[in-house]
LUMROSE-58674 format. One record per residue (C-alpha): residue number from 1; x, y, z; residue in three letters. Coordinates in Angstrom, 3 decimals. Layout:
 resi        x        y        z resn
  NUM        X        Y        Z  ala
...
***
This chain:
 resi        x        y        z resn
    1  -20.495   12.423  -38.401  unk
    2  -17.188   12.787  -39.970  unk
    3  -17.933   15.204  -42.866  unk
    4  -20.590   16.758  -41.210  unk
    5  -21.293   20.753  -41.134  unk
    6  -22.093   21.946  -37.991  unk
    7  -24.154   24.812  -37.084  unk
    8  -23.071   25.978  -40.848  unk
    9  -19.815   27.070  -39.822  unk
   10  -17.868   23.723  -38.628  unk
   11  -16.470   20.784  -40.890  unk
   12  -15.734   17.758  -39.074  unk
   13  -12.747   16.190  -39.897  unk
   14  -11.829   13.136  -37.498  unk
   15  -13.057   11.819  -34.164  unk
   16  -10.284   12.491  -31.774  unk
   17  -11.231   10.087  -28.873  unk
   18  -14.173    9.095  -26.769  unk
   19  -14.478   11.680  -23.412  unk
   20  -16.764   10.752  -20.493  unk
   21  -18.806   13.459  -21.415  unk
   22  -18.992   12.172  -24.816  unk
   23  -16.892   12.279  -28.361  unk
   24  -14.362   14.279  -29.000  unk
   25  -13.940   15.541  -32.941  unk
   26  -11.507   17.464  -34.413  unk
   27  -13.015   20.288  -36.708  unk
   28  -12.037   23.591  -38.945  unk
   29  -12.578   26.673  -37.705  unk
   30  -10.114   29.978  -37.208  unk
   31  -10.856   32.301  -34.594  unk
   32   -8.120   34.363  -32.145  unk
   33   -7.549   33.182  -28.715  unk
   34   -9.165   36.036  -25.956  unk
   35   -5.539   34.382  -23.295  unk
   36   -2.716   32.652  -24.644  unk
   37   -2.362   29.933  -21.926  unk
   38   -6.729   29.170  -21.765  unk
   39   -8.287   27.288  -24.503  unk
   40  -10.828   29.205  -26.767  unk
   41  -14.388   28.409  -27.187  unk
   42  -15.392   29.108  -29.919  unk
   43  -18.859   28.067  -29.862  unk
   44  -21.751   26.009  -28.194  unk
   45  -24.792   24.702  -29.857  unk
   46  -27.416   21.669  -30.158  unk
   47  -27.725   20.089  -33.579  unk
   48  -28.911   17.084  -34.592  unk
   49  -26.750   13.603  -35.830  unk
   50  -27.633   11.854  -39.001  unk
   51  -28.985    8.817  -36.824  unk
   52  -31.475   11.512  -34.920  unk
   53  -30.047   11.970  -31.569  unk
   54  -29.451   15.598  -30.153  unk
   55  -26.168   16.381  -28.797  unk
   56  -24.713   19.539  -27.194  unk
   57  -21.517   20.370  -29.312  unk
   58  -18.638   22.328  -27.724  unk
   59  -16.421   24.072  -30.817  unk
   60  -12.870   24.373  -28.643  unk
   61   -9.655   25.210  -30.296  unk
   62   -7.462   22.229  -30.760  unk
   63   -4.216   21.669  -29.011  unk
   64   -2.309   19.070  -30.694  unk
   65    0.253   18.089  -28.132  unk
   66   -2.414   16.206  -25.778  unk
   67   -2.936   16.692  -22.025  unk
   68   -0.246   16.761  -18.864  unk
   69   -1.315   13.765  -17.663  unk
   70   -0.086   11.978  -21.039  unk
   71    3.085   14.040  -21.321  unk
   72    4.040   12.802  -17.781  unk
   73    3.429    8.970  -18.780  unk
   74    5.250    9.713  -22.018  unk
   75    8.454   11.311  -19.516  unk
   76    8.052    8.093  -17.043  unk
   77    6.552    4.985  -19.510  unk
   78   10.578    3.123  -19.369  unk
   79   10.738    0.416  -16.928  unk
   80   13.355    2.502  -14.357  unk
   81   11.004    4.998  -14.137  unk
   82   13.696    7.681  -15.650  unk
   83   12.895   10.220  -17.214  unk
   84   12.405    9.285  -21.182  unk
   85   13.040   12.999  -22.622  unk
   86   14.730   16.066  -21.696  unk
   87   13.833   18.190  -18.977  unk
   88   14.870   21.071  -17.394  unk
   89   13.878   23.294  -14.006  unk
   90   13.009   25.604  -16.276  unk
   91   10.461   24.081  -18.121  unk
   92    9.103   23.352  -14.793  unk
   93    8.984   26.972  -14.000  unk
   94    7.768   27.772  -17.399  unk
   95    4.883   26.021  -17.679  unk
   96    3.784   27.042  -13.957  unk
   97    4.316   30.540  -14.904  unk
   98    1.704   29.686  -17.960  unk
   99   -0.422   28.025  -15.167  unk
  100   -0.934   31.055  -12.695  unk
  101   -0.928   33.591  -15.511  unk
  102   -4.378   31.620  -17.014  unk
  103   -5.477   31.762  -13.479  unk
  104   -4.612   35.660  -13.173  unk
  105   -6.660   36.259  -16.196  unk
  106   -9.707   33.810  -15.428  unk
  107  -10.095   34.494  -11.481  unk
  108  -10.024   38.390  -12.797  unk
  109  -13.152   37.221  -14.464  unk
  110  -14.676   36.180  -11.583  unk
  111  -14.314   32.207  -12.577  unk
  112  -13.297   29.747  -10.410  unk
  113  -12.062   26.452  -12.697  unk
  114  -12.340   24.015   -9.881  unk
  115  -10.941   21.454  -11.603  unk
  116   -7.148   21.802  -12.331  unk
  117   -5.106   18.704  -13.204  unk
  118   -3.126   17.669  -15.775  unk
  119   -6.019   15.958  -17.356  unk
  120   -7.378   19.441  -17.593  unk
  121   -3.768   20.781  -19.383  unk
  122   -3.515   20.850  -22.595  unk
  123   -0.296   21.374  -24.468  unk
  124    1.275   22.589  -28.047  unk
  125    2.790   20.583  -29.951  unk
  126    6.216   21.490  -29.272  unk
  127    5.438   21.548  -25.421  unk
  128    6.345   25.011  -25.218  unk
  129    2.629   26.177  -24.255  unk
  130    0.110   24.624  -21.783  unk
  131   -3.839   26.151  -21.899  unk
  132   -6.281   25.991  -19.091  unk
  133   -9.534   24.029  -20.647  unk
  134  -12.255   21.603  -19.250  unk
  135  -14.782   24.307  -17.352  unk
  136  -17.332   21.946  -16.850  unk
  137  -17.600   22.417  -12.943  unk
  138  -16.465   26.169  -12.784  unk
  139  -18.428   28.651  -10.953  unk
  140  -18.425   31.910  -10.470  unk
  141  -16.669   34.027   -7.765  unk
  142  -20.520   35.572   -7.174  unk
  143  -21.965   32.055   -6.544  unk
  144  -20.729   32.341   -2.487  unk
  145  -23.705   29.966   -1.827  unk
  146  -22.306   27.158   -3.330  unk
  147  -20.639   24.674   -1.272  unk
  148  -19.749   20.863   -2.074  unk
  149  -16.602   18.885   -2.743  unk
  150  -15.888   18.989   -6.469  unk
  151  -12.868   18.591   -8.804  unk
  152  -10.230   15.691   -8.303  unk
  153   -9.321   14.584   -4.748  unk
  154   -5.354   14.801   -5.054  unk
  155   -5.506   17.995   -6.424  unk
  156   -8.085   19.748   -3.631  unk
  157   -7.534   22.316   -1.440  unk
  158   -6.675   21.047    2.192  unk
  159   -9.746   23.503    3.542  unk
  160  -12.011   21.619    1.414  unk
  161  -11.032   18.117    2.281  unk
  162  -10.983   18.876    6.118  unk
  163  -15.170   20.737    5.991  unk
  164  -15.760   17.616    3.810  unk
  165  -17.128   20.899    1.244  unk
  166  -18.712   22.563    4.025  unk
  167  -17.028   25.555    3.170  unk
  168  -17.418   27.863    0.402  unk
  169  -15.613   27.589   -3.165  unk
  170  -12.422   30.191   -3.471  unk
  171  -10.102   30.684   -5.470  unk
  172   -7.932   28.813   -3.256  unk
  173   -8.348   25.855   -4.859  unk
  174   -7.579   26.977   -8.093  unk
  175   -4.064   27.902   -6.964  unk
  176   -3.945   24.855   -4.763  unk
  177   -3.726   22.518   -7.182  unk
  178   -1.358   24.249   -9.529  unk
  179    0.787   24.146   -6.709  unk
  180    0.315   20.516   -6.957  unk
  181    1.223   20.191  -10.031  unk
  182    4.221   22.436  -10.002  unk
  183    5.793   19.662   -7.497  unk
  184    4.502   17.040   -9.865  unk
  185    6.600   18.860  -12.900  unk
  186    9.617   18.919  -10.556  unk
  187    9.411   15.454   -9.190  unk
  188    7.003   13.631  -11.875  unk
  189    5.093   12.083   -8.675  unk
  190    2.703   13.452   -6.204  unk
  191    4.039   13.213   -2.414  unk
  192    1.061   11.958   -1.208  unk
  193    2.869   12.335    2.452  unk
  194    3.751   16.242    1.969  unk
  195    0.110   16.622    1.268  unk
  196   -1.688   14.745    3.602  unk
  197    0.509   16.183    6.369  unk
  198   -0.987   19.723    5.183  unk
  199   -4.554   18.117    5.396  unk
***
């Protein structure tokens, strides 16, 4: 695989790391961003490996920094559970601002992510920037038929989690769970008590 052109336009260069939904590669290709805090696909295709299985290949820009969820290990991974580098309200506030302002510009769309958590945040490498990605369960505002629990239990909507998904999708829970994690950047924990009293 490594070597590989794909779809004639993308050289892989290195596997990145094993996904659920399969392997993750890192691969060449320059393109602008359409939002500065949503990661850009670039392209989707199916192609065929060297060994003769088909796979669906998603072509997303790269993010070196790694996901929330790691950074928030990396700020709480000594033994007194301090925080291990420096941290500010502000870059709290900044990186929630980043948050809503990707879900300004894809709710405008009509998209409902479904899925926010920090799993589903990727950052720069200086930490300065944070992108929306992971759209593997979105749906669109349109799609008011579509009802069902979906996207990561401490991060849903309290609506959802009292109809048991007997209600339909919103936007809601998009902002919802940013709100979650704007208490997780401020506290580095989720007050499971603060939530379920809301629920």
């Amino acid at each position: 695989m490594i070597g590989q052109v794909l779809n004639g336009k993308y050289k892989v260069l290195r596997e990145l790391k094993e996904a659920r939904e399969g392997k993750v590669y890192y691969v060449v290709q320059d393109q602008e961003n359409d939002h500065e805090y949503v990661v850009k696909l670039f392209d989707n295709f199916k192609f065929t490996a060297p060994n003769g299985l088909q796979h669906h290949a998603l072509i997303l820009e790269y993010m070196p920094g790694g996901d929330l969820a790691q950074f928030f290990e990396k700020m709480l991974n000594n033994e007194g559970g301090e925080q291990e580098l420096p941290w500010a309200q502000n870059d709290a506030l900044r990186i929630s601002a980043q948050l809503v302002l990707a879900l300004n510009y894809i709710h405008g769309k009509n998209i409902m992510h479904r899925d926010i958590k920090p799993e589903n945040i990727l950052m720069s490498a200086d930490g300065q920037q944070v992108k929306i990605a992971d759209f593997n369960i979105s749906r669109t505002a349109t799609e008011t038929f579509y009802t069902g629990v979906a996207g990561s239990m401490d991060y849903l909507a309290p609506e959802l989690v009292k109809t048991q998904g007997n209600s339909p999708t919103s936007f809601c829970q998009d902002i919802w769970a940013v709100g979650v994690i704007f208490q997780m950047l401020c506290t580095f924990r989720i007050d499971l008590t603060i939530l379920l009293k809301n629920r």
